[in-house]
DSSP file (Angstrom, degrees, kcal/mol; ACC not computed):
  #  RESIDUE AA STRUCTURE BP1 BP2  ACC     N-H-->O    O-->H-N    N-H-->O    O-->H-N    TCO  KAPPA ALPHA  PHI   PSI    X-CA   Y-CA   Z-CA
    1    1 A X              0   0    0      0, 0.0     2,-0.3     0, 0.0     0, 0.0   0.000 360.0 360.0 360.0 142.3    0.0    0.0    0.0
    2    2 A X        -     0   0    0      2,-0.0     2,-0.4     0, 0.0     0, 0.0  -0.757 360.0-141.0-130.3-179.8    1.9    3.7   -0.6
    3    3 A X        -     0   0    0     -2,-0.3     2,-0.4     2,-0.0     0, 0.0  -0.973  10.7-130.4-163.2 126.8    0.5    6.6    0.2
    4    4 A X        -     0   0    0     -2,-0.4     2,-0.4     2,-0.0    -2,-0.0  -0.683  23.7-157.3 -90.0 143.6    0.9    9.8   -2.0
    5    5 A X        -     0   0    0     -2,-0.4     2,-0.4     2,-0.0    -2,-0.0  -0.958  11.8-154.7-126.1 121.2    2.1   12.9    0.6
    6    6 A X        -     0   0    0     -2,-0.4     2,-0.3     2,-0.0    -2,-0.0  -0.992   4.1-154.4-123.2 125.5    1.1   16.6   -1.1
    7    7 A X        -     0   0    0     -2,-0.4     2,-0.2     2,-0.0    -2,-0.0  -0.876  12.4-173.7-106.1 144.5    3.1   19.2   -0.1
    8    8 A X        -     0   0    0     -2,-0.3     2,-0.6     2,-0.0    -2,-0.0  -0.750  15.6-155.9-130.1 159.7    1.8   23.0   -0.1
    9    9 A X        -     0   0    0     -2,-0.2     2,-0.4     4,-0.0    -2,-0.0  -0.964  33.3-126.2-132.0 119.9    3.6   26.4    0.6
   10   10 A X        -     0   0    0     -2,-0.6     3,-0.3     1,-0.1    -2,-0.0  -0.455   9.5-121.8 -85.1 151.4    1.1   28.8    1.6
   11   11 A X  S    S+     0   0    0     -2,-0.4     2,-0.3     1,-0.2    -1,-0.1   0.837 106.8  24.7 -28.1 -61.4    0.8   32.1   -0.2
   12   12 A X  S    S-     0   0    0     -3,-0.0    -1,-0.2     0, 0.0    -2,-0.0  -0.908  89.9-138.7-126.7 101.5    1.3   34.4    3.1
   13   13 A X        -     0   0    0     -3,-0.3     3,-0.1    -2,-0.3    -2,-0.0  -0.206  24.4-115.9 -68.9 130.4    3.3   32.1    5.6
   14   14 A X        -     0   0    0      1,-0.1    -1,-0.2     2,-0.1    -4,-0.0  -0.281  34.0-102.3 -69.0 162.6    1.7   32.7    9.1
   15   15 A X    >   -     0   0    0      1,-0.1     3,-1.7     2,-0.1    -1,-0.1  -0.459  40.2-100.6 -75.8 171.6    4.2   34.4   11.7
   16   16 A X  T 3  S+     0   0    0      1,-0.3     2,-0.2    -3,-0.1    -1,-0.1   0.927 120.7  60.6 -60.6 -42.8    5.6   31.7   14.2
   17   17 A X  T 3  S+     0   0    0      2,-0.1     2,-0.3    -3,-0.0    -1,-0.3   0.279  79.0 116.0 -45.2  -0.6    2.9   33.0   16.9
   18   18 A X  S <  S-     0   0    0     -3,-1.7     2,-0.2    -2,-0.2    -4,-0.1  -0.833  70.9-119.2-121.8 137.5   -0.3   32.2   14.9
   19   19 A X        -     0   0    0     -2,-0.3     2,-0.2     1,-0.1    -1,-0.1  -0.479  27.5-114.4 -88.9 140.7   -2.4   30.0   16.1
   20   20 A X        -     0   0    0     -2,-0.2    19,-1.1    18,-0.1     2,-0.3  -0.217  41.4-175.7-104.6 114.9   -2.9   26.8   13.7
   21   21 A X  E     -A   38   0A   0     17,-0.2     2,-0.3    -2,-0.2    17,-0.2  -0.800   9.7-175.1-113.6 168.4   -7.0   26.7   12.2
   22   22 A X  E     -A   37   0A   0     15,-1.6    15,-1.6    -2,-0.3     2,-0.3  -0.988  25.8-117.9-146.0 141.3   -8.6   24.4   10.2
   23   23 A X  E     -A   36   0A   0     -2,-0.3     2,-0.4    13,-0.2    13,-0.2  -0.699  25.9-148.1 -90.2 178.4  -12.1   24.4    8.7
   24   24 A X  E     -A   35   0A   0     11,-1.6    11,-0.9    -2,-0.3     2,-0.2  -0.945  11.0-160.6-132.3  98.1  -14.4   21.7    9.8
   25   25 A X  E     -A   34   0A   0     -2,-0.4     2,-0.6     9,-0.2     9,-0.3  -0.731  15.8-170.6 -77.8 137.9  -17.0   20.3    7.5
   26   26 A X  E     -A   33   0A   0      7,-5.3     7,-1.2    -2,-0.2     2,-0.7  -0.925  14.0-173.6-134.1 112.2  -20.3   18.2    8.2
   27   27 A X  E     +A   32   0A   0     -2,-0.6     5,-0.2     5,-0.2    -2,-0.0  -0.877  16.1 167.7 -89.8 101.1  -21.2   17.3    5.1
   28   28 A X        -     0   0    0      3,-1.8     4,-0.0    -2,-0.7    -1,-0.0   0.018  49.0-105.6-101.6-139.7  -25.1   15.4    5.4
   29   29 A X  S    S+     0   0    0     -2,-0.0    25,-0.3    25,-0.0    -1,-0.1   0.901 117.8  24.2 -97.2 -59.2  -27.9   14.2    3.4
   30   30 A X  S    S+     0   0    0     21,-0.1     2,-0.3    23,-0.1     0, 0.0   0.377 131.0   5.2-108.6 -17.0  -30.4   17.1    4.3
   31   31 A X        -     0   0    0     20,-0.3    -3,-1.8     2,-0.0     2,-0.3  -0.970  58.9-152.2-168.6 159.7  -27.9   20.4    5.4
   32   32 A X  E     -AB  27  50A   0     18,-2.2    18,-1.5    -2,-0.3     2,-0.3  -0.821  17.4-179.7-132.1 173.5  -24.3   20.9    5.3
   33   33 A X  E     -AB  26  49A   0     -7,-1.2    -7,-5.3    -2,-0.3     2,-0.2  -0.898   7.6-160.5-152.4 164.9  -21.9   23.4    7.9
   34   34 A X  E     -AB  25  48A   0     14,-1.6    14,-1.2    -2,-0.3     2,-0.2  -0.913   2.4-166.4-159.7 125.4  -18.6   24.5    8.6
   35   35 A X  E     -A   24   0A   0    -11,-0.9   -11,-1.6    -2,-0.2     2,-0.3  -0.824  33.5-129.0 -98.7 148.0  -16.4   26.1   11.1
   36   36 A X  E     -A   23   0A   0     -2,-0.2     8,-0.9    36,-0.2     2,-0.3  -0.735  37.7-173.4 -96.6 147.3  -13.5   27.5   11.5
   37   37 A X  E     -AC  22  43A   0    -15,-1.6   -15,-1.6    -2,-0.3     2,-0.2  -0.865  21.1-132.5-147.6 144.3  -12.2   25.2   14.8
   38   38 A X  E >   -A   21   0A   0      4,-1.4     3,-3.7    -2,-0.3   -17,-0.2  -0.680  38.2 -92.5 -98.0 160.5   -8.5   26.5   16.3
   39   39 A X  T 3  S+     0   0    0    -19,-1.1   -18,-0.1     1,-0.3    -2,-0.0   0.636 130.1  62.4 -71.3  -1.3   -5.6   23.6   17.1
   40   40 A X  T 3  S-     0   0    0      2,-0.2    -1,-0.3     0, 0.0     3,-0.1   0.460 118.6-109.8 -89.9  -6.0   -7.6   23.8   20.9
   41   41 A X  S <  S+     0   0    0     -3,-3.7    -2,-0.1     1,-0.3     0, 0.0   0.084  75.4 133.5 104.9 -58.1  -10.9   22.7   19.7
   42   42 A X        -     0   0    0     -5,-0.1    -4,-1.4     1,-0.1     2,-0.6  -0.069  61.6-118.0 -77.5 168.9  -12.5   25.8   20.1
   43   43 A X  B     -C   37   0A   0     -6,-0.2     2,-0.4    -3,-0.1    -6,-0.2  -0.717  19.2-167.2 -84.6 131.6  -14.6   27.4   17.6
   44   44 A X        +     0   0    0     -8,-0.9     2,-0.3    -2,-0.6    -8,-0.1  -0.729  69.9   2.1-112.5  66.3  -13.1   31.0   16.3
   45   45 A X  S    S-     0   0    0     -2,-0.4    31,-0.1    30,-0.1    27,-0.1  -0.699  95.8 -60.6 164.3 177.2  -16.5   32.3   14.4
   46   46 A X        -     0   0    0     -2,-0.3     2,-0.3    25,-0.1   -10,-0.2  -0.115  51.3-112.5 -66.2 169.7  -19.7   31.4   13.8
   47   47 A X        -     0   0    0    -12,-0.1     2,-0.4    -4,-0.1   -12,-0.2  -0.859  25.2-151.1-107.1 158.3  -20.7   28.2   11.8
   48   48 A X  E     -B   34   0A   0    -14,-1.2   -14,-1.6    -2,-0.3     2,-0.4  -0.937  17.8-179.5-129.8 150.4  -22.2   28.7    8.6
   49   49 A X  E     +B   33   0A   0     -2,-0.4     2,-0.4   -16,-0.2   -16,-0.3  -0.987   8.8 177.4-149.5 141.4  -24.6   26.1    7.5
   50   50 A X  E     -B   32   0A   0    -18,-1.5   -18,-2.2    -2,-0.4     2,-0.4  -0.912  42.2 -81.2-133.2 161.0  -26.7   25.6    4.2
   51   51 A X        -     0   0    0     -2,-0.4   -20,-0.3   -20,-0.2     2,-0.1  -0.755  53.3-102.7 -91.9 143.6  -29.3   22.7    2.8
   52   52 A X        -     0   0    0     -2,-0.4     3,-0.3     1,-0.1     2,-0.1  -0.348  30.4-154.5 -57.1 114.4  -27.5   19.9    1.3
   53   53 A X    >   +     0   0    0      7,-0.3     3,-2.2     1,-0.2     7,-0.2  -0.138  45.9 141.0 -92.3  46.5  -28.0   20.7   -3.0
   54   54 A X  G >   +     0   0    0    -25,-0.3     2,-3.8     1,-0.3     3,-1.0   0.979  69.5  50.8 -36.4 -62.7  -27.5   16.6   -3.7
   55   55 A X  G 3  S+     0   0    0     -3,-0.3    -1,-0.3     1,-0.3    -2,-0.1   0.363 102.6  61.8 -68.4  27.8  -30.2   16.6   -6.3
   56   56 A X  G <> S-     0   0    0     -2,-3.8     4,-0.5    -3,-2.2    -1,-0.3  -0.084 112.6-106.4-149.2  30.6  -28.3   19.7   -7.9
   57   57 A X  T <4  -     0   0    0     -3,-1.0     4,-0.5     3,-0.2     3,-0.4   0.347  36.0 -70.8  61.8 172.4  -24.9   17.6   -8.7
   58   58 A X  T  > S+     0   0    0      1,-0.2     4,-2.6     2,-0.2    -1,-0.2   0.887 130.3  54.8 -80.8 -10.2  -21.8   17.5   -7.5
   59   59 A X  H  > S+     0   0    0      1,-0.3     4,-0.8     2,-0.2    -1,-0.2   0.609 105.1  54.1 -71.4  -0.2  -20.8   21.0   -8.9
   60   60 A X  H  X S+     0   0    0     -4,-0.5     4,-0.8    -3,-0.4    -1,-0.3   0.359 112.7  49.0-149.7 -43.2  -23.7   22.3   -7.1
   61   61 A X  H  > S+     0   0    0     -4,-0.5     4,-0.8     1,-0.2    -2,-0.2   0.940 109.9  49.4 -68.4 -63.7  -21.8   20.4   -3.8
   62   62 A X  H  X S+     0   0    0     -4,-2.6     4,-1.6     1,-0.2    -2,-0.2   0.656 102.7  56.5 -51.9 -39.8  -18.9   21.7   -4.5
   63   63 A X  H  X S+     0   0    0     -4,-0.8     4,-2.7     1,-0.2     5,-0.3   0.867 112.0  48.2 -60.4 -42.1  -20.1   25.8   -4.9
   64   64 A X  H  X S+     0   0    0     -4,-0.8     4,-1.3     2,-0.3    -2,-0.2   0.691 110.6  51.5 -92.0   9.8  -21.6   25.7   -1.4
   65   65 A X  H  X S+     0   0    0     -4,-0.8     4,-1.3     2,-0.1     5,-0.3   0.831 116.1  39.2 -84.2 -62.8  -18.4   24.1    0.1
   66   66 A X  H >X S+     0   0    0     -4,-1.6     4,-1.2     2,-0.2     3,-0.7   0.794 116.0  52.6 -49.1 -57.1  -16.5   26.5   -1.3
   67   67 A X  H 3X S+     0   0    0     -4,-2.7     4,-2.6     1,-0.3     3,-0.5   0.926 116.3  41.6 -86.7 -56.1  -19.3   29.3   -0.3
   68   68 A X  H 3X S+     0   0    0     -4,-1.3     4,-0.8    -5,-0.3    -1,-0.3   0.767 112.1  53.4 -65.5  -8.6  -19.4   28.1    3.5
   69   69 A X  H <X S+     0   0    0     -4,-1.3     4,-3.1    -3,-0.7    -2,-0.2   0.904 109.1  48.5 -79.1 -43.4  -15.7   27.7    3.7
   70   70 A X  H  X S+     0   0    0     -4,-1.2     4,-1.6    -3,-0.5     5,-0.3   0.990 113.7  50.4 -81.5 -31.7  -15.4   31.3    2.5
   71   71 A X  H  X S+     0   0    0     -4,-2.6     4,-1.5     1,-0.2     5,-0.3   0.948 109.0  47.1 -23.8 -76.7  -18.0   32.3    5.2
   72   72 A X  H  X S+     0   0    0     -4,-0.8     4,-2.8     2,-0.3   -36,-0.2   0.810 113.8  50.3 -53.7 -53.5  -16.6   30.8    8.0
   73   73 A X  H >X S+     0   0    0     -4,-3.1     4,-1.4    -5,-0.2     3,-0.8   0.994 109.1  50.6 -26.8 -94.9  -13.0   32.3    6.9
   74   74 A X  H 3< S+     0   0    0     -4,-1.6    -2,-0.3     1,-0.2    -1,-0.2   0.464 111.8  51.2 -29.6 -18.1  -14.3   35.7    6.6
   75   75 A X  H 3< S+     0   0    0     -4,-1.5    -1,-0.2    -5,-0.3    -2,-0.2   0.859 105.9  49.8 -75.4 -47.4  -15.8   35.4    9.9
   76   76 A X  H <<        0   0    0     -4,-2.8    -2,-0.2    -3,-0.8    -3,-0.2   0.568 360.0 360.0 -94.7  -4.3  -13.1   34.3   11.8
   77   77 A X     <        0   0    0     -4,-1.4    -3,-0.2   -32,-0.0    -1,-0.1   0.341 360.0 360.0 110.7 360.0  -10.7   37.0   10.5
């Protein structure tokens, strides 16, 4: 079994002080959300949440991950 490893360089490298975020997705049948979650667990914004567009493809998944992601971003500064 191998496992392919992708490495990224980000655009504007955080300073050494900044604390490490992630978004969080809960992708379901019926609604999806996302937060921006800090390396503690806690949540740093609001959650942003939409109904799940299944019947509307996956490019139709894929604009409202990308549209809550950038919410959730923009929230949490």
């Amino acid at each position: 079994m191998s496992q392919d490893v992708l490495s990224f360089t980000p655009l504007n490298p955080a300073p050494p002080d900044a604390v490490p975020l992630v978004v969080g997705l809960d992708l379901g049948g019926t609604k999806m959300a996302a937060a921006l979650v800090g390396a503690d667990g806690a949540l740093q914004g609001p959650v942003a949440s939409c109904p799940t567009p299944a019947h509307d493809g996956p490019a139709a998944m894929l604009d409202s991950i990308s549209v809550l992601v950038q919410e959730v971003v923009a929230a949490g500064g």
